[in-house]
C-alpha positions as a printed Julia matrix, in Angstrom:
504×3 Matrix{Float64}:
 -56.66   -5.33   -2.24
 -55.14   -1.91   -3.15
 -54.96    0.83   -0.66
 -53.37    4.26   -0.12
 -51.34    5.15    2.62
 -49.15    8.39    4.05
 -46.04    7.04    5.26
 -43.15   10.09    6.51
 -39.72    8.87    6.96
 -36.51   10.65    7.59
 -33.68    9.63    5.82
 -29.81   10.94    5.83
 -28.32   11.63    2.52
 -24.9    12.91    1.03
 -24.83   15.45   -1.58
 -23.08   14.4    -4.53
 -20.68   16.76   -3.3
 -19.67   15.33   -0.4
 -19.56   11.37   -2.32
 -16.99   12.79   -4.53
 -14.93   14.35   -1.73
 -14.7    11.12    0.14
 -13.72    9.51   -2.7
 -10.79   12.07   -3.48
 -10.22   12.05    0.0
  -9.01    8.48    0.34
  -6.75    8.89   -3.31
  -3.43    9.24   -2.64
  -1.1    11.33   -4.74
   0.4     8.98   -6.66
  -3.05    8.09   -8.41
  -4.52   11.52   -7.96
  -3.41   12.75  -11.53
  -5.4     9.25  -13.55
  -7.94   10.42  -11.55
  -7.89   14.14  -12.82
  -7.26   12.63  -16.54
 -10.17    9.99  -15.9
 -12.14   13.13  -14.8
 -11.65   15.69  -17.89
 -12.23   12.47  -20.39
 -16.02   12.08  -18.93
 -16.76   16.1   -18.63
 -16.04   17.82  -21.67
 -16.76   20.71  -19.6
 -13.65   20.45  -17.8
 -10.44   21.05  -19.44
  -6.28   21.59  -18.67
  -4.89   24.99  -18.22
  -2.69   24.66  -21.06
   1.23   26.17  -20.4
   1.18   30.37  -20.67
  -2.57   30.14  -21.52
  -2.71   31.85  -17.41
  -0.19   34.29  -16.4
  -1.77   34.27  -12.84
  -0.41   30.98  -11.8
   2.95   29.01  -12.45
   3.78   25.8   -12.74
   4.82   24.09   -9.29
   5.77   20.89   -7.83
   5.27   21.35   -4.85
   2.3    23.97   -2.63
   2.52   25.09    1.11
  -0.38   26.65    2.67
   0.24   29.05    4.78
  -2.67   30.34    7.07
  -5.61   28.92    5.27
  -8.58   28.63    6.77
 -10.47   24.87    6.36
 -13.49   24.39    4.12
 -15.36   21.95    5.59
 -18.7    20.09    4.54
 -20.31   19.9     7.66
 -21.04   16.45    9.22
 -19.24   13.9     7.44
 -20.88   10.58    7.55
 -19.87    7.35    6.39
 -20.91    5.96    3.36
 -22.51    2.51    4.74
 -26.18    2.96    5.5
 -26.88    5.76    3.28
 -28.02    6.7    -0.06
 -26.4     8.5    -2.62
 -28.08   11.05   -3.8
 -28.39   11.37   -7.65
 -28.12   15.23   -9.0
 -31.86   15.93  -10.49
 -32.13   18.59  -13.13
 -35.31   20.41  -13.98
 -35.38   21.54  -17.3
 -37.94   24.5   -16.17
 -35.44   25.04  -13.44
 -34.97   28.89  -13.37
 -30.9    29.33  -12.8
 -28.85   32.88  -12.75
 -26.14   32.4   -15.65
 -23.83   35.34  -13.81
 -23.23   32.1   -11.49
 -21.9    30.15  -14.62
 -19.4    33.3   -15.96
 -17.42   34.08  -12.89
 -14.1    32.85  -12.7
 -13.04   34.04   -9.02
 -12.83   30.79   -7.77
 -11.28   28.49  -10.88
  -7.72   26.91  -10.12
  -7.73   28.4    -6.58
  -7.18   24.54   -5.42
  -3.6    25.1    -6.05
  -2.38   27.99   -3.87
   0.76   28.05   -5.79
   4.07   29.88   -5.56
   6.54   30.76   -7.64
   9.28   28.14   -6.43
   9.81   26.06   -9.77
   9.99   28.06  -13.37
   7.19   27.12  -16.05
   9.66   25.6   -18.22
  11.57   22.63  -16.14
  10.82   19.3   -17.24
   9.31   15.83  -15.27
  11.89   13.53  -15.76
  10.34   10.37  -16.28
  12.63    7.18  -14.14
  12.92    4.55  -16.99
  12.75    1.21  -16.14
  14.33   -2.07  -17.99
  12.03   -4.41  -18.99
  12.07   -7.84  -17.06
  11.14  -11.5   -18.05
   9.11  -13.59  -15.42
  10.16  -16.39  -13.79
   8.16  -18.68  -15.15
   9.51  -17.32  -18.51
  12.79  -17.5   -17.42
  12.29  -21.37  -16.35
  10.77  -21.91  -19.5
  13.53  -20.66  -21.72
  16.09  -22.8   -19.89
  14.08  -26.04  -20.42
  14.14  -25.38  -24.46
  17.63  -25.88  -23.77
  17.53  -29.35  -21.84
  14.75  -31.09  -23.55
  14.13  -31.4   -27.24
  11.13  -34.41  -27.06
   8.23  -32.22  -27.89
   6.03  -34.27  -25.79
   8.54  -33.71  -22.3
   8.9   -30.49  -23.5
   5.19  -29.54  -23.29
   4.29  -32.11  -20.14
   7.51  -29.42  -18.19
   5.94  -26.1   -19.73
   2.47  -27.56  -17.67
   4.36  -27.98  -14.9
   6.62  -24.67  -14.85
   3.26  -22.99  -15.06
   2.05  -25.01  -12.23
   5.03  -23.79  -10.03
   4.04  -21.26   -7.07
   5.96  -17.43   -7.18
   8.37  -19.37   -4.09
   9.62  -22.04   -6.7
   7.21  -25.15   -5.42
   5.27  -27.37   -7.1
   2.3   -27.15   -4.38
   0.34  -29.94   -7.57
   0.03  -33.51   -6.64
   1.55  -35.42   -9.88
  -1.65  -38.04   -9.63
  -3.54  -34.84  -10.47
  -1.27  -33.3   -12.75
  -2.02  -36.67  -14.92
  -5.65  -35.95  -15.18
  -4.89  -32.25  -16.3
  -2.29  -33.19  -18.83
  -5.26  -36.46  -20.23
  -8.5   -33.61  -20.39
  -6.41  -30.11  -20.96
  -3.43  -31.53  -23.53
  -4.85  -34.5   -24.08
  -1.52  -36.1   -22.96
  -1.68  -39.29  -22.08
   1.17  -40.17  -19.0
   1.96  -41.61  -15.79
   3.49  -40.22  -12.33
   6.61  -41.94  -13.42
   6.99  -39.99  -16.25
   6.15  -36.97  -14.59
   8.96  -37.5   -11.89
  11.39  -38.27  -14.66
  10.44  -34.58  -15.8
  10.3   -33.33  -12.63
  13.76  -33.91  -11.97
  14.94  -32.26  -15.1
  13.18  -28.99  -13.88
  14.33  -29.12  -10.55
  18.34  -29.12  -12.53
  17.37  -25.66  -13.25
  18.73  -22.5   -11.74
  18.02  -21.12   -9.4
  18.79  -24.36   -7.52
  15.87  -25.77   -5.31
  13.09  -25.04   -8.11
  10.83  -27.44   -8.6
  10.69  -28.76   -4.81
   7.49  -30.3    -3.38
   8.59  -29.74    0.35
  11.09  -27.22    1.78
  12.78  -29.84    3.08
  13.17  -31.35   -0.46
  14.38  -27.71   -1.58
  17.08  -27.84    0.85
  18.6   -30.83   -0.01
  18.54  -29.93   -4.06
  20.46  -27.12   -3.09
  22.95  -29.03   -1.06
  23.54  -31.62   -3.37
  24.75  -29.27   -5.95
  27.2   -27.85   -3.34
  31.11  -29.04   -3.34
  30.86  -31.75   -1.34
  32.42  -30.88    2.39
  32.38  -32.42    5.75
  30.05  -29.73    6.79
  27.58  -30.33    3.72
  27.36  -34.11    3.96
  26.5   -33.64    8.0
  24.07  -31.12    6.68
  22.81  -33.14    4.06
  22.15  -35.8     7.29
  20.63  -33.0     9.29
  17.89  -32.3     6.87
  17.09  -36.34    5.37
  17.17  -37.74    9.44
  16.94  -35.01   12.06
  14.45  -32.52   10.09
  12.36  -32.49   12.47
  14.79  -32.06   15.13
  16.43  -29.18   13.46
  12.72  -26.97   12.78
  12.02  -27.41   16.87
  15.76  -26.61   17.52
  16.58  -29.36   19.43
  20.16  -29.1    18.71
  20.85  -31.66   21.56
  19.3   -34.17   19.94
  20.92  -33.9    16.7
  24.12  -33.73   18.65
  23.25  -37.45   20.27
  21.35  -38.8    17.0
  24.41  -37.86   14.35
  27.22  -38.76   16.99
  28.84  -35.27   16.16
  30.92  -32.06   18.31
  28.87  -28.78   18.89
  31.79  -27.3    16.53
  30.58  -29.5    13.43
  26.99  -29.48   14.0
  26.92  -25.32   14.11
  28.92  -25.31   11.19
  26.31  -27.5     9.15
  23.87  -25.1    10.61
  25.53  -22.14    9.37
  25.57  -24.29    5.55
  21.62  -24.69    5.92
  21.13  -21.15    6.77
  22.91  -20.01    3.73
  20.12  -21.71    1.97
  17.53  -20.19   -0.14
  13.84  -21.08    1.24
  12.39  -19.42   -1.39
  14.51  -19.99   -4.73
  11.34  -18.41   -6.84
  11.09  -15.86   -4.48
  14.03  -13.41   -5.93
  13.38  -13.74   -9.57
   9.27  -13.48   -9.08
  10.48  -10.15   -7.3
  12.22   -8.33  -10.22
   9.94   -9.59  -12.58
   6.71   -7.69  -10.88
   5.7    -4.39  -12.13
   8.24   -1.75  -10.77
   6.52    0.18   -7.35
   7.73    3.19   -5.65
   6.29    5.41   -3.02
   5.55    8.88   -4.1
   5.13   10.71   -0.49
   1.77   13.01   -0.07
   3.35   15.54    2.31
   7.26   16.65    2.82
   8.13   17.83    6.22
  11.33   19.57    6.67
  13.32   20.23    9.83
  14.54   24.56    9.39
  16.73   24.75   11.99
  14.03   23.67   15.39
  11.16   24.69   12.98
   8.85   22.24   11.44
   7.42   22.99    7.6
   5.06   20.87    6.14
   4.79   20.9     2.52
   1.78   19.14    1.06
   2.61   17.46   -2.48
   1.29   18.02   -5.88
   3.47   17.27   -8.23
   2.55   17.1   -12.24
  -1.15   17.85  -10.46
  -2.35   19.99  -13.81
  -4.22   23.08  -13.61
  -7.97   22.34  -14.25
 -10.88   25.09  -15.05
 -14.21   25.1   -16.56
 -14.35   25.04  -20.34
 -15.34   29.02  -21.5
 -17.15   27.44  -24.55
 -19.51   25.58  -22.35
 -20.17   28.72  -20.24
 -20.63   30.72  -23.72
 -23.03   28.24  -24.63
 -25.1    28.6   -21.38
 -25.14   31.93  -21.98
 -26.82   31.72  -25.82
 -29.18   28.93  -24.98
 -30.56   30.8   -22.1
 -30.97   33.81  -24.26
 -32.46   31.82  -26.05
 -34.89   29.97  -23.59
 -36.43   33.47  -22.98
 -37.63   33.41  -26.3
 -39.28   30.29  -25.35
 -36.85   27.92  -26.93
 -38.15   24.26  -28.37
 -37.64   21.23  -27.28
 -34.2    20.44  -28.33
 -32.42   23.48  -26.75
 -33.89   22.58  -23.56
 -32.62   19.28  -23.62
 -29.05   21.39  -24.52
 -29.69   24.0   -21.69
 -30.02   20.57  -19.16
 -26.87   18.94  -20.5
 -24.32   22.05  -20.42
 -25.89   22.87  -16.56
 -25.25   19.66  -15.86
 -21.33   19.34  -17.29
 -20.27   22.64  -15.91
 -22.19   21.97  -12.22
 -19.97   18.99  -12.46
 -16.89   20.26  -13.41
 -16.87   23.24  -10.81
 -17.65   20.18   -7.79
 -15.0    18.28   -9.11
 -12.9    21.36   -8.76
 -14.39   22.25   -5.42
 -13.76   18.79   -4.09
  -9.56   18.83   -5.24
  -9.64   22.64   -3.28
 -11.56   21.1    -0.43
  -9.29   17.57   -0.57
  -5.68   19.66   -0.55
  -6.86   21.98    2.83
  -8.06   19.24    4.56
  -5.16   17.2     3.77
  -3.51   19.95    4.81
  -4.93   20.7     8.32
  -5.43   17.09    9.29
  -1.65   16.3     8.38
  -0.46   19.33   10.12
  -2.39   18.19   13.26
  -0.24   15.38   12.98
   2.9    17.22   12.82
   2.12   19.47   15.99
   0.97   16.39   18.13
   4.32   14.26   17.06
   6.48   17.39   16.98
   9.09   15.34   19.39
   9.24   12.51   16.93
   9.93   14.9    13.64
  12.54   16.54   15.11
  15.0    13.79   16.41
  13.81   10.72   14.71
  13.55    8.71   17.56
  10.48    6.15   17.5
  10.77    6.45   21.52
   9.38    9.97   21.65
   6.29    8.91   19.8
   2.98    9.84   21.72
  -0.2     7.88   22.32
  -2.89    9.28   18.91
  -5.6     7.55   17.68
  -7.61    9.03   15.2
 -10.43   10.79   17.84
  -7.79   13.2    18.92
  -6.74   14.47   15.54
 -10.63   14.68   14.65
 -11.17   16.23   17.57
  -7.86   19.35   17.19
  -9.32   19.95   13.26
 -12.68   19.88   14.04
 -13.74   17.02   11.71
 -15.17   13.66   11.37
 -13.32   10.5    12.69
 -14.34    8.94    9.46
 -12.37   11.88    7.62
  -9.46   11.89    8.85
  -9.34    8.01    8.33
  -9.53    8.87    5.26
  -6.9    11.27    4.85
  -4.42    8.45    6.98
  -5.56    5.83    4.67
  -2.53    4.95    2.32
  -0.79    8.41    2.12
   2.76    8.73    3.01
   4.76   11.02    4.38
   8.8    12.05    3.82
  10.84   13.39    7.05
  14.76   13.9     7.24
  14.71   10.23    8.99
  12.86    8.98    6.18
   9.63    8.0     4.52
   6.48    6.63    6.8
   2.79    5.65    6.24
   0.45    8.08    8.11
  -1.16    4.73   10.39
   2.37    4.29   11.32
   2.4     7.76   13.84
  -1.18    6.18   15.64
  -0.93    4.03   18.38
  -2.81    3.2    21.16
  -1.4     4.49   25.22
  -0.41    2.54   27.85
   0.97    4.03   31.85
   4.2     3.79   33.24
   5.32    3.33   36.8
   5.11    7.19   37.0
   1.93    7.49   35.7
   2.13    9.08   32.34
   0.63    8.04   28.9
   3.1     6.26   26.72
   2.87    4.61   23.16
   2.84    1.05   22.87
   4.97    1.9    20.21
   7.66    2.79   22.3
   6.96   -0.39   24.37
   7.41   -1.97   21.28
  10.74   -0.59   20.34
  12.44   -0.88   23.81
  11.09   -4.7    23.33
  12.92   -5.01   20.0
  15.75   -3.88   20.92
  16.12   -6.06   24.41
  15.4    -9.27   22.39
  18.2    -7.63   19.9
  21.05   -7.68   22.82
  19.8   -10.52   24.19
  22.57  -13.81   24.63
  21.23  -16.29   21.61
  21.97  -18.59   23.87
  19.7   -18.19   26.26
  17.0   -15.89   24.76
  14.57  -14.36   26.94
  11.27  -16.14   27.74
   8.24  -14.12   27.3
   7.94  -13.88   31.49
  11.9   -12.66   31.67
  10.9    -9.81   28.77
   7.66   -8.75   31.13
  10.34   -8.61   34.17
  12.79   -6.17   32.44
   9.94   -4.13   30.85
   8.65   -3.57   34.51
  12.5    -2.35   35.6
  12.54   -0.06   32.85
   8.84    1.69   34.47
   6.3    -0.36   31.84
   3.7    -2.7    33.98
   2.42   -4.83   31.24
   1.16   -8.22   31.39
   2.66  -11.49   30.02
   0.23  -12.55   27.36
   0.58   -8.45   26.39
   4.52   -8.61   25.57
   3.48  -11.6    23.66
   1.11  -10.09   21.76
   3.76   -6.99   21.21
   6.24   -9.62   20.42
   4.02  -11.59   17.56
   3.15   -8.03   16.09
   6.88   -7.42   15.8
   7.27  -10.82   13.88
   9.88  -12.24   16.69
   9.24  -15.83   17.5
   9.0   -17.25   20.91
  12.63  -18.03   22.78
  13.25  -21.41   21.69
  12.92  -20.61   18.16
  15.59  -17.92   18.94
  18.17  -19.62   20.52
  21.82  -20.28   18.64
  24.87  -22.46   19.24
């Protein structure tokens, strides 16, 4: 049965203003400008400032701010758990049109100066074109094998090779592929017999099922030495052995001197692990880090310069405004249909085009601000460089200094970068969580961390430190912290426990 009912609800919504300035927000420089060009494709409203078309600004590559105050949006919220809210348009809507012809407020995103003349160039880095691995693997075997029918059973297996060189494939399955996808008919002897061939190629070691199989491919194409053939030994009857370290076993098992055995050691560890590994590298599409902000170190005083480099000048398109104009000139003569419909979609393109230019002036200040926040609270850290004088920050207390959401400045830290004299660091690298000393003041775990690093650096590789020895100097140095913590430290730092440290 049908029934009416009142039902009131109360539901939290962001503007469309505030989606879009999220979604700048977490955009870092480097893909800022597609996202302009991505922008001014969709909204023919929103155009370029071509070159001497504006006399009021220059070109720049870089923009301080100096003074500014913060435009903020109010609460920020985060985006799971709430609606977006779609921009509605009422084509009776009444609208002043003096809003649409002012152009106070159009390019004022930049805040440029006059450090860079109009005419210097981008200079473009060109980079030299690259063939895969796989490729290269490929080419090599048109060289070796001239049977059609190897030569297209190895091209199935190059391609079934992992970035690290290894054929991670079990050859009883590779048969099946080869019978449905090539309709190939073979064996797993066949397959080994072409399996070999591959793993002939260079770099040495491709083609290996096991690393321990990669080893030895690489040995045995080594000048055969006393050292190599006691390596060789190592690996086919003391692997094991040799990945727990048990170096006193070996020395029993192979009837050897400690001399000999560490020089075998010192042949294995020459090895690749990874032949793949240095060819997949090159042949990956070129990446470099284009830093967000710049800070500079002027003699004791800190300047933060925020990046926007080949950022173009954007503004709202005059012939759209124009147009607004005649159509609601023409509106008051009670216009048809059609120039309604027109009226709608030119309100709509220009409202859009003045957010999206709003949001890039609102994204740069609190870039800004929130980065500079930064700056002041690790002021120690940007003017020596040393990773010691880091302070406890997690993301409340910068929130809390600008005056923003947590969820905002997240944001802003999320995969921007920053350049110092000491070099170039992602934002989440400066926040860390706090820990006491003996004397009772707040200290970063990063600096835990780094006077752990560097204890397990000078430590004799002998005798490396256990995990309860590291706790004990931490605690003479004025850091209480629990076993099971330095391991944690010590896992996050990549080291591996003491017996997979120790050395002849």
């Amino acid at each position: 049965m049908l029934n009416q009912k009142l039902q009131q609800k109360l539901l939290q919504k962001l503007s469309p203003q505030q989606i879009l300035l999220m979604k700048l927000l977490q955009v870092p420089t480097l893909a800022l400008e597609q996202r302009i060009k991505q922008e001014i494709e969709e909204n023919p409203a929103l155009e370029e400032v071509a070159d001497g078309l504006d006399d009021e600004y220059d070109q720049n590559d870089e923009m301080t701010y100096e003074g500014q105050d913060s435009d903020t949006l109010g609460e920020e919220h985060e985006e799971e758990g709430f609606e977006e809210e779609e921009p509605v348009f009422d084509q009776s809507e009444e609208f002043d049109i003096e809003d649409y012809m002012s152009d106070d407020d159009l390019d004022s995103y930049r805040y440029q100066i006059n450090n860079t003349s109009a005419d210097d160039e981008e200079k473009e880095i060109p980079f030299a074109a690259t063939t895969t691995f796989h490729e290269n693997l490929i080419q090599q075997l048109g060289l070796r094998i001239t049977d059609p029918r190897k030569l297209q059973i190895a091209t199935h297996m190059v391609g079934n090779l992992d970035d690290s060189g290894y054929l991670t494939r079990q050859l009883e399955a590779m048969v099946d592929e080869l019978a449905f996808l090539q309709n190939i008919d073979t064996n797993v002897k066949e397959l080994e017999e072409v399996l070999s061939i591959i793993q002939e190629l260079d770099p040495p070691g491709v083609g290996a099922r096991t690393l321990r199989e990669c080893l030895l491919i690489q040995l045995r194409r080594k000048p055969e030495t006393e050292s190599v053939r006691l390596a060789i030994y190592i690996l086919e009857r003391c692997f094991d052995e040799f990945s727990k370290k048990h170096y006193h076993k070996i020395l029993k098992k192979a009837h050897t001197t400690e001399k000999k055995l560490k020089d075998a050691i010192d042949e294995i560890l020459k090895l690749n692990p990874k032949p793949g590994g240095s060819l997949a590298e090159t042949s990956r599409e070129n990446q470099y880090v284009v830093p967000d902000f710049f800070i500079y170190n002027n003699d004791g005083e800190l300047e933060l310069v925020l990046n926007s480099r080949n950022m173009p000048e954007l503004r709202v398109n005059k012939e759209y405004t124009e147009m607004l104009e005649t159509f609601s000139e023409a509106r008051a003569r009670k216009a048809n249909q059609a120039q309604r419909e027109a009226i709608t979609f030119i309100k709509q393109k220009v409202d859009s085009a003045r957010w999206f230019i709003d949001a890039l002036r609102q994204r740069q200040n609190t870039l800004y601000i929130v980065m500079k926040a930064i700056m002041e609270h690790q002021r120690e850290f940007f003017l020596t460089g040393d990773e010691t004088r880091l302070k406890p920050m997690i993301l409340k207390d910068i929130a809390e200094k600008v005056g923003l959401d947590i969820s905002t400045v997240s944001r802003v830290a999320n995969s921007k970068y920053v350049q110092t004299p000491y070099g170039t660091y992602l934002l989440k690298y400066f926040f860390s969580e706090s820990l006491q000393n003996t004397e009772g003041e707040e200290v970063s775990t990063r600096e835990v961390k780094k006077i752990l690093e560097e204890l397990i650096e000078n430590e004799d590789k002998k005798n490396p430190l256990t995990d309860e020895e590291l706790m004990d100097k931490l605690k003479e140095k004025g850091y209480i912290i629990a076993r099971r913590t330095v391991a944690k430290y010590r896992e996050q730092l990549g080291i591996p426990v003491a017996r997979m440290r120790k050395e002849l």
